[in-house]
Structures are given as C-alpha cells and as structure tokens.
VEXKOL-239091 format. One record per atom (N, C-alpha, C, CB): atom name; x, y, z; chain; residue in one letter. Coordinates in steps of 0.02 Angstrom, whole numbers, plus 32768, in hexadecimal, padded with zeros to 4 digits. Each point is the difference from the previous one (the first is absolute). Glycine has a CB too. Layout:
REM VEXKOL-239091
+------+------+------+------+-------+------+
! atom !    x !    y !    z ! kette ! rest !
+------+------+------+------+-------+------+
!   CA !    X !    Y !    Z !     A !    a !
...
+------+------+------+------+-------+------+
This chain:
REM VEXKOL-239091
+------+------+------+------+-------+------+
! atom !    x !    y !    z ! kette ! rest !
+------+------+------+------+-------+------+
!    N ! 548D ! CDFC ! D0F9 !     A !    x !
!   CA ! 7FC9 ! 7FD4 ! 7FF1 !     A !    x !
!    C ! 7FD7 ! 8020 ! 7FC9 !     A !    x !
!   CB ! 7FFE ! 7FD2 ! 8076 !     A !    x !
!    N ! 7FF6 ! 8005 ! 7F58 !     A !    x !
!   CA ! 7FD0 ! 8023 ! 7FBB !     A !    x !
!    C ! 7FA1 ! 7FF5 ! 801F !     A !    x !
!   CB ! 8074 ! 7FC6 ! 7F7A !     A !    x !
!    N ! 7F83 ! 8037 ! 80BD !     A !    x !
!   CA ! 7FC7 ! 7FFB ! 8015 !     A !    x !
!    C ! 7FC4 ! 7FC5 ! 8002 !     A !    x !
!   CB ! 802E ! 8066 ! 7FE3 !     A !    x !
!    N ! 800F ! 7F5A ! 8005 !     A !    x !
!   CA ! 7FC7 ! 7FD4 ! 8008 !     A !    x !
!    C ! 803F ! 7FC4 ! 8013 !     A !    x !
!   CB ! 7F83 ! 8032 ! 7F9E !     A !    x !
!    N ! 8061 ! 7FA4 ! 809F !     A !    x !
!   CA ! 8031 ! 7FCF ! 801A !     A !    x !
!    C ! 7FDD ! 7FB8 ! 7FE0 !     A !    x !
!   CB ! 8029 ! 804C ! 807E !     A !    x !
!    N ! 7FFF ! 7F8F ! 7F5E !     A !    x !
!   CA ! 7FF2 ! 7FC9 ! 7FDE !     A !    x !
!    C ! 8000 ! 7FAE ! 801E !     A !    x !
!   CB ! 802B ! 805B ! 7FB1 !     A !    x !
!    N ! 7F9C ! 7F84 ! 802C !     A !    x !
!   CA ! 7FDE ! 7FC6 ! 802E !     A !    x !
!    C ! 801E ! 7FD5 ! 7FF9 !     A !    x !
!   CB ! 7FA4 ! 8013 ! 7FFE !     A !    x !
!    N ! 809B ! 7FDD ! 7FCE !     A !    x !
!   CA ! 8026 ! 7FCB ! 7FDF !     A !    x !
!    C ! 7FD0 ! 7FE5 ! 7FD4 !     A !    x !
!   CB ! 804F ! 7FE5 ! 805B !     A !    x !
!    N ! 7FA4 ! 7FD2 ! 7FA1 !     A !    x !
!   CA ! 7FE5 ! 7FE9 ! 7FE1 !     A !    x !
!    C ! 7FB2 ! 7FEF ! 7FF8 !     A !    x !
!   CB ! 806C ! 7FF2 ! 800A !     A !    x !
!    N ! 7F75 ! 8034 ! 802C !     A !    x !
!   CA ! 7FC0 ! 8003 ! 8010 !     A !    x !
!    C ! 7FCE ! 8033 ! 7FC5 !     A !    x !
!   CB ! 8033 ! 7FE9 ! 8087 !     A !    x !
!    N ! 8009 ! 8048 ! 7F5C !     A !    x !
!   CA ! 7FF5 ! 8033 ! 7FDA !     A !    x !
!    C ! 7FED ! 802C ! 801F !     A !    x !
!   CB ! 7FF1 ! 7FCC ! 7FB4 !     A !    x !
!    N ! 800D ! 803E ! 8095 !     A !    x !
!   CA ! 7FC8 ! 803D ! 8010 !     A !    x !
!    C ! 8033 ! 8038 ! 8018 !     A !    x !
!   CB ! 7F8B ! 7FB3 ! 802C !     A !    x !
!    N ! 8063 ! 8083 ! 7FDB !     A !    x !
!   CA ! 801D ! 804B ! 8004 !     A !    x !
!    C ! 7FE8 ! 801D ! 8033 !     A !    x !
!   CB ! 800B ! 8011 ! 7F96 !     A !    x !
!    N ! 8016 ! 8003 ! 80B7 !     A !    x !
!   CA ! 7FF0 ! 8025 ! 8033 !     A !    x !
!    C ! 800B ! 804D ! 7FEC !     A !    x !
!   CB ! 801C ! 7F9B ! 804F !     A !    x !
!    N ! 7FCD ! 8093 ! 7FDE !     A !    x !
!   CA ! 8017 ! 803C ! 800D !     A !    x !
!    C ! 8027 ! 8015 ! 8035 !     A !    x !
!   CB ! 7FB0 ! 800B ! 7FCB !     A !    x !
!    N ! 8080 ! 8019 ! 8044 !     A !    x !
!   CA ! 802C ! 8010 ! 8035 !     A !    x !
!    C ! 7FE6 ! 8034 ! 801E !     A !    x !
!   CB ! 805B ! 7FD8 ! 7FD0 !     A !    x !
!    N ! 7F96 ! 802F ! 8075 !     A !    x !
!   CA ! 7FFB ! 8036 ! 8026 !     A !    x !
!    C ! 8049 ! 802A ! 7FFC !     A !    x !
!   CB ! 7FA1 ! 7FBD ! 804D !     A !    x !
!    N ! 805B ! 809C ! 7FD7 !     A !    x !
!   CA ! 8047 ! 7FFB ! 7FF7 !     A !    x !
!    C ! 8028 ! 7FF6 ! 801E !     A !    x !
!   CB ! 7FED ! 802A ! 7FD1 !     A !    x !
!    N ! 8008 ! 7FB4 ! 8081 !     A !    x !
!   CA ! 8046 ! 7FE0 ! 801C !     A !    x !
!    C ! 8003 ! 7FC2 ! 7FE7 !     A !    x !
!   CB ! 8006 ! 8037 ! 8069 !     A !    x !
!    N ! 7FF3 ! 7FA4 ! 7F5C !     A !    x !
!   CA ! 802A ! 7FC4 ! 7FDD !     A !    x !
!    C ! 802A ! 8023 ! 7FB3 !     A !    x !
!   CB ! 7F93 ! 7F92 ! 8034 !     A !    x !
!    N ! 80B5 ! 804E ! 7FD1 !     A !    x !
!   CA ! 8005 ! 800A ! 7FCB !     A !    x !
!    C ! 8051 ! 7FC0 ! 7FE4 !     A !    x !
!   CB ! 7FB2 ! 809A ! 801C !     A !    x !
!    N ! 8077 ! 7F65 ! 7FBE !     A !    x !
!   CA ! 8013 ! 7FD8 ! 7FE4 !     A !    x !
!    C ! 8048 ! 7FF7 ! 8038 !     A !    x !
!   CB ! 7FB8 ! 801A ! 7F79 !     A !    x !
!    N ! 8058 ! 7FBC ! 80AB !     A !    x !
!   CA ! 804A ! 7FFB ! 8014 !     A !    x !
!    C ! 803D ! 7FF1 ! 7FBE !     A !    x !
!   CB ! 7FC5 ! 7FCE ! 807C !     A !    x !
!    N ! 8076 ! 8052 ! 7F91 !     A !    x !
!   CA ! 8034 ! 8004 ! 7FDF !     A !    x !
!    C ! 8020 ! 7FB3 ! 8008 !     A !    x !
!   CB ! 800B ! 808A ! 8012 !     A !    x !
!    N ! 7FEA ! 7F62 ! 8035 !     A !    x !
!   CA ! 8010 ! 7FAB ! 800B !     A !    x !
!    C ! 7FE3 ! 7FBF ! 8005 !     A !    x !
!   CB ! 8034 ! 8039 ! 8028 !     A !    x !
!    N ! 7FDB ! 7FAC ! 7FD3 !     A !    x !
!   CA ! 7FDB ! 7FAF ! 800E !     A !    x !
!    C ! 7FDD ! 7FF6 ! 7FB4 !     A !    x !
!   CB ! 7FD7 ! 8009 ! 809A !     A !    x !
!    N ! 804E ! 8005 ! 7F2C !     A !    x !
!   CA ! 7FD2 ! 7FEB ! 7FCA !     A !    x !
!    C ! 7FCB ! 8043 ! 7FEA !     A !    x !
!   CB ! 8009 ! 7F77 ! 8034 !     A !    x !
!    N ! 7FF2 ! 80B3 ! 7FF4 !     A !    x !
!   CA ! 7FBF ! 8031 ! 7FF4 !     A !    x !
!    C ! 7FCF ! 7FF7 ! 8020 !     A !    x !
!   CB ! 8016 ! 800B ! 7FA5 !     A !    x !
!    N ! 7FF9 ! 7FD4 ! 809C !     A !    x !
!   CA ! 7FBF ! 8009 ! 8033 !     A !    x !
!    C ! 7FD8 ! 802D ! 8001 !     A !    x !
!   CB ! 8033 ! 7FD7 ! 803A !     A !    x !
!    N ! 7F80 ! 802B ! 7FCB !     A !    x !
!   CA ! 7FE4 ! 8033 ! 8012 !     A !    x !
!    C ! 7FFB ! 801C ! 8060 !     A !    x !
!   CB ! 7FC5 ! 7FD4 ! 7F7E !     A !    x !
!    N ! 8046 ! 8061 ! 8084 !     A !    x !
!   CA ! 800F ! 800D ! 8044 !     A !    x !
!    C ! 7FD4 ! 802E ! 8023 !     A !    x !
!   CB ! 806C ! 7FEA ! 7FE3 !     A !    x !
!    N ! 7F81 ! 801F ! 8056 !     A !    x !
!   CA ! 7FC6 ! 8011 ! 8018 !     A !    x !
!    C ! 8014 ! 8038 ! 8048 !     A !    x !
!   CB ! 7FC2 ! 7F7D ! 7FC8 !     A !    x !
!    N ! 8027 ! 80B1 ! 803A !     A !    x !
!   CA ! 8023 ! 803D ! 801E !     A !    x !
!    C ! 7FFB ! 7FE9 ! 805E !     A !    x !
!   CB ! 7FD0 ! 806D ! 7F87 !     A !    x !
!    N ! 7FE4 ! 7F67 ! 8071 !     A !    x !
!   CA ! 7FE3 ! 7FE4 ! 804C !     A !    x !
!    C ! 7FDF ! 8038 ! 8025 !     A !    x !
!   CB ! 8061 ! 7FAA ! 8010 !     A !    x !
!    N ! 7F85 ! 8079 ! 7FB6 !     A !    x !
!   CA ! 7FD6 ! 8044 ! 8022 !     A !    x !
!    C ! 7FC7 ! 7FED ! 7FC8 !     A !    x !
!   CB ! 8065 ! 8076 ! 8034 !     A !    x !
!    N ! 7F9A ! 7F8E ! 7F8E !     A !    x !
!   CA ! 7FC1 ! 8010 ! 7FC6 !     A !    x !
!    C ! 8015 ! 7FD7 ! 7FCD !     A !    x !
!   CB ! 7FE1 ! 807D ! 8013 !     A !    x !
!    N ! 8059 ! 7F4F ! 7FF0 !     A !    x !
!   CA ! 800C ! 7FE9 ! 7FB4 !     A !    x !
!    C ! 7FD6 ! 7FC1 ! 7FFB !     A !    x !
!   CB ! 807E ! 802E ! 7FF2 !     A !    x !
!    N ! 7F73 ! 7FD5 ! 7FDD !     A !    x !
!   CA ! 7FBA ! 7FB3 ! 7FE7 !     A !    x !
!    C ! 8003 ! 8015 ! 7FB9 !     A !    x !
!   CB ! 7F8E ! 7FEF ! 806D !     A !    x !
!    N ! 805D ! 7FE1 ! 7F64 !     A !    x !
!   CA ! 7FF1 ! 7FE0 ! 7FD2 !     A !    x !
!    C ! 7FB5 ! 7FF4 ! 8000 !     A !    x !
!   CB ! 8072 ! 7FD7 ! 8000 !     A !    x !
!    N ! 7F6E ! 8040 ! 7FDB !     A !    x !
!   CA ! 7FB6 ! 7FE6 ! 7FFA !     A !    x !
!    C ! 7FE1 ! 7FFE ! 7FC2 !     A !    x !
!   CB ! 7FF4 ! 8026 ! 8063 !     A !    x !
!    N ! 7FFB ! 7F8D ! 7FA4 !     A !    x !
!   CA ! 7FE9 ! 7FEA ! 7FB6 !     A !    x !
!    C ! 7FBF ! 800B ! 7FE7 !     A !    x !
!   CB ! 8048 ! 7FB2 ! 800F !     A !    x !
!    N ! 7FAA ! 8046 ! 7FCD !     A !    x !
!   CA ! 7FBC ! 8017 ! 7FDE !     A !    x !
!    C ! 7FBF ! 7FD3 ! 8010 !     A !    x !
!   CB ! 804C ! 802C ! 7F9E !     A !    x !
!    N ! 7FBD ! 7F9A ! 8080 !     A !    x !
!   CA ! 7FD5 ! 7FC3 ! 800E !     A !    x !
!    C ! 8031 ! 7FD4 ! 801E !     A !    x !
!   CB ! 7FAA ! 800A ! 7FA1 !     A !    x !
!    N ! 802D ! 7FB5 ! 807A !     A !    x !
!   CA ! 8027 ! 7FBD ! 802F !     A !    x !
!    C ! 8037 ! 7FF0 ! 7FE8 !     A !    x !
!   CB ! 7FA6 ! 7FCA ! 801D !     A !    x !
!    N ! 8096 ! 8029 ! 7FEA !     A !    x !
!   CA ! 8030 ! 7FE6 ! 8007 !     A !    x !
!    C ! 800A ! 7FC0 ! 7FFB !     A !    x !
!   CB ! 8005 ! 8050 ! 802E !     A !    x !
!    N ! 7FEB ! 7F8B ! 8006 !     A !    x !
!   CA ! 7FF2 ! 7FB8 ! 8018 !     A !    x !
!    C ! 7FBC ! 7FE1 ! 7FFE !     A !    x !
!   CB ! 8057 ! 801B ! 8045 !     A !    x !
!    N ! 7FA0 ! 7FB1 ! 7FB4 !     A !    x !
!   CA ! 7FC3 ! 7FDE ! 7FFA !     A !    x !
!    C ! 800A ! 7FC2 ! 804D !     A !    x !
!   CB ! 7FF1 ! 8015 ! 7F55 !     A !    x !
!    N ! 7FF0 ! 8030 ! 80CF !     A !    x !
!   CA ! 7FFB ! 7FDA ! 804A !     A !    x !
!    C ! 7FD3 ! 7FB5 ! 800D !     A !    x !
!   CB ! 8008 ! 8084 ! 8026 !     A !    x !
!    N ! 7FDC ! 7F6F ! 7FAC !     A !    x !
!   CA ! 7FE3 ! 7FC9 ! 7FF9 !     A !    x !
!    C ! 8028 ! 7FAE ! 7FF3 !     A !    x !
!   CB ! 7FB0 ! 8066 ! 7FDB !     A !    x !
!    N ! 8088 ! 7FA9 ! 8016 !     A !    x !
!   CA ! 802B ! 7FC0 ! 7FEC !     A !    x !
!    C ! 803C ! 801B ! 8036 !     A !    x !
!   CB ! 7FDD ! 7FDB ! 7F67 !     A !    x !
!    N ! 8059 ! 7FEB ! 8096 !     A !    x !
!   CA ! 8058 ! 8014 ! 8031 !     A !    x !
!    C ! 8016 ! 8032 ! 7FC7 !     A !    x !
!   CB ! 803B ! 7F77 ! 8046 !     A !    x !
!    N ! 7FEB ! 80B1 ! 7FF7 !     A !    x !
!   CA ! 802D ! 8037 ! 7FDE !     A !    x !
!    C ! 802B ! 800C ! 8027 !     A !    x !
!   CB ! 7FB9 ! 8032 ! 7FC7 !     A !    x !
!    N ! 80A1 ! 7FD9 ! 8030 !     A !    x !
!   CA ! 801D ! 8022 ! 8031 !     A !    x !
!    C ! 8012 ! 803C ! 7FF3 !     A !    x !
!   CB ! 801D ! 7FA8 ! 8022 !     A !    x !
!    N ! 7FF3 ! 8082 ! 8007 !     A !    x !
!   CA ! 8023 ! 802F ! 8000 !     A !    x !
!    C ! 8047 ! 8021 ! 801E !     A !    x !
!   CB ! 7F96 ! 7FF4 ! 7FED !     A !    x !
!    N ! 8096 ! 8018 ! 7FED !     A !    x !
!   CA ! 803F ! 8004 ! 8028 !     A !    x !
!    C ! 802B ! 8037 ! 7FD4 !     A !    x !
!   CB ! 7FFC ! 7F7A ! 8036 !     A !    x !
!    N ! 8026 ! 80A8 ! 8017 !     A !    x !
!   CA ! 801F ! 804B ! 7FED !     A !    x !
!    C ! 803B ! 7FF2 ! 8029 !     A !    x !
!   CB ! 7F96 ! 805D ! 7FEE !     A !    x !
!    N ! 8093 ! 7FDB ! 8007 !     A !    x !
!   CA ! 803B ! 7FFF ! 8015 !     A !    x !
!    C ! 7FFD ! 8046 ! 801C !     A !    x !
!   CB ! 8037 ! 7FA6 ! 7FB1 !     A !    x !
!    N ! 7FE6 ! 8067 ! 8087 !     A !    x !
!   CA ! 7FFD ! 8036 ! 8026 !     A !    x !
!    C ! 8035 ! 8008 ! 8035 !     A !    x !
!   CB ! 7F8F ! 7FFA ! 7FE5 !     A !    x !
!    N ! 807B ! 8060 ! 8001 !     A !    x !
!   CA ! 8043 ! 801D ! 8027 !     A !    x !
!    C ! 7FF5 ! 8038 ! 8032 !     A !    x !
!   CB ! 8040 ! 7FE6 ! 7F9A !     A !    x !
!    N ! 7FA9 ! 8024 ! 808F !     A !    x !
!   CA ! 8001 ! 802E ! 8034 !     A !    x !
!    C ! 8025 ! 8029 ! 800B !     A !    x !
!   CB ! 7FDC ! 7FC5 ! 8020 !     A !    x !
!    N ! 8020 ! 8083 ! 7FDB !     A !    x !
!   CA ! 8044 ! 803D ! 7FF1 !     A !    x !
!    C ! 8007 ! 8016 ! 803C !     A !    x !
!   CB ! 7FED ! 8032 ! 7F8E !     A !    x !
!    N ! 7FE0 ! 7FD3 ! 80BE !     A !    x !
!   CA ! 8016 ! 8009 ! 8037 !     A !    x !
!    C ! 7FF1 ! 7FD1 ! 802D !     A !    x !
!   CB ! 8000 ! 8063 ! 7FE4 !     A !    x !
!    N ! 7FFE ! 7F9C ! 8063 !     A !    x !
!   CA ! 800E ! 7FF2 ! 8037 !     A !    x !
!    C ! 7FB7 ! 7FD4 ! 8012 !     A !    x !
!   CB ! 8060 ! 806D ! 8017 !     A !    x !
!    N ! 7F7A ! 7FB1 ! 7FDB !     A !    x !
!   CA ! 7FBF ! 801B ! 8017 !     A !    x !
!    C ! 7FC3 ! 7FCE ! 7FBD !     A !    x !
!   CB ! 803F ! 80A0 ! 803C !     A !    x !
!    N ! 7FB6 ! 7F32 ! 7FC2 !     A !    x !
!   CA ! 7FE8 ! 7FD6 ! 7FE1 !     A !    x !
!    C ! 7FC0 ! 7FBD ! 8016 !     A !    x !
!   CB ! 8077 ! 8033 ! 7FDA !     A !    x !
!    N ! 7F73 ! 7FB7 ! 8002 !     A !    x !
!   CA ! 7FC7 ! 7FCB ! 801D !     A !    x !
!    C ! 7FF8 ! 7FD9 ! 7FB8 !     A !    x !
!   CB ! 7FB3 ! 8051 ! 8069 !     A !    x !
!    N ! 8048 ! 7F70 ! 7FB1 !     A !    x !
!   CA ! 7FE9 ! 7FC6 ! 7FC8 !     A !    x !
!    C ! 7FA6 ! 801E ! 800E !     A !    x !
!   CB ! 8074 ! 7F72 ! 800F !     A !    x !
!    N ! 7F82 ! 8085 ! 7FB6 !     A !    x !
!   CA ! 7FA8 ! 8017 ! 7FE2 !     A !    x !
!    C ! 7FE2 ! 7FCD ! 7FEB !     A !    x !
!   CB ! 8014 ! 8067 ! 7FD3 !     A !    x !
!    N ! 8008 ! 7F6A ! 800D !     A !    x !
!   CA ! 7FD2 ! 7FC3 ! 7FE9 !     A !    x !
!    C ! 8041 ! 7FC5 ! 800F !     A !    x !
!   CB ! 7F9C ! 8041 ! 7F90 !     A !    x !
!    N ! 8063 ! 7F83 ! 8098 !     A !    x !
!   CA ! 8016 ! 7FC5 ! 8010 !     A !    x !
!    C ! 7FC3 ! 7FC7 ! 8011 !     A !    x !
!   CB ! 806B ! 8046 ! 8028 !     A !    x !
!    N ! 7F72 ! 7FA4 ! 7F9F !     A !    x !
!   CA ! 7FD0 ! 7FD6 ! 8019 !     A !    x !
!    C ! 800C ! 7FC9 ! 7FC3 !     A !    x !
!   CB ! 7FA4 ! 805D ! 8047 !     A !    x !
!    N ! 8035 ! 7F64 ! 7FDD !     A !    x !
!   CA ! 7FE8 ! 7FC8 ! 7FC7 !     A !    x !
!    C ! 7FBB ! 7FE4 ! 800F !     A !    x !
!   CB ! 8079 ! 7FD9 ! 7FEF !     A !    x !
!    N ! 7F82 ! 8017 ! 7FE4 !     A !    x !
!   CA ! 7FB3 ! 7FE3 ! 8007 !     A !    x !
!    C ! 7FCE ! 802F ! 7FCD !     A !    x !
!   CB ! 8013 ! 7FD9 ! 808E !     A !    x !
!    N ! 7FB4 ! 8019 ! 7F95 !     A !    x !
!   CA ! 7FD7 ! 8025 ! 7FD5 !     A !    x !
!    C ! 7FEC ! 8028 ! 803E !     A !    x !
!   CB ! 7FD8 ! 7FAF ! 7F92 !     A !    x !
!    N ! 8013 ! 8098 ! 8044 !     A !    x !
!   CA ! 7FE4 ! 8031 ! 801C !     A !    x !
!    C ! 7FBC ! 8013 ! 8010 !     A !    x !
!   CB ! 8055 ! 8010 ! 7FD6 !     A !    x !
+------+------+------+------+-------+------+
C-alpha cells in the first residue's frame, strides 16, 4: 500500500492504519487484519443528510466470526 486508500470518484484520499493493506485478489481489495485495520479519512465521507447505501463484500478467514452491521432503515 503507497499509504493512501482511494475514494474513486468522490476524489477523496483515506489513510491506512497498519492492519489494512492491498489484497493480491478480488481486483485489489483492500483487506483488513480484524484486529487494527481502518482507513481514515480526513473529514465526512457521506452526507448523512440525504439516502446513501453502503455495501461490502466480506470473507471471514476463521471459524470464529459475527455480522457487525445488518440493518435498514434509518439510524
């Protein structure tokens, strides 16, 4: 990882903690250790004020796992 994880077309530029860093598969997923890896951007992301979705794709490497966010609606 060159130290900054990219917003696509939003233009904006996160920072990687160091358990995230670039997967070899799926296109170049960014991948997350599930101890310290995050991304953190410099300001808001989303403009919680209007609809927005959000959606990830996720692979679990052991046994031992939990869904963390499964909701709809508003929060």
């Amino acid at each position: 990882m060159n130290g900054t994880a990219s917003g696509g077309s939003l233009g904006l530029t996160g920072t990687p903690s160091p358990g995230a860093s670039w997967s070899t598969g799926h296109g170049g997923a960014l991948e997350l250790d599930g101890v310290s890896g995050a991304v953190t951007a410099p300001g808001p992301v989303v403009d919680t004020r209007r609809r927005f979705t959000v959606s990830a794709w996720a692979k679990a490497d052991g046994p031992d796992w939990n869904v963390d966010r499964a909701r709809g609606g508003r929060e």
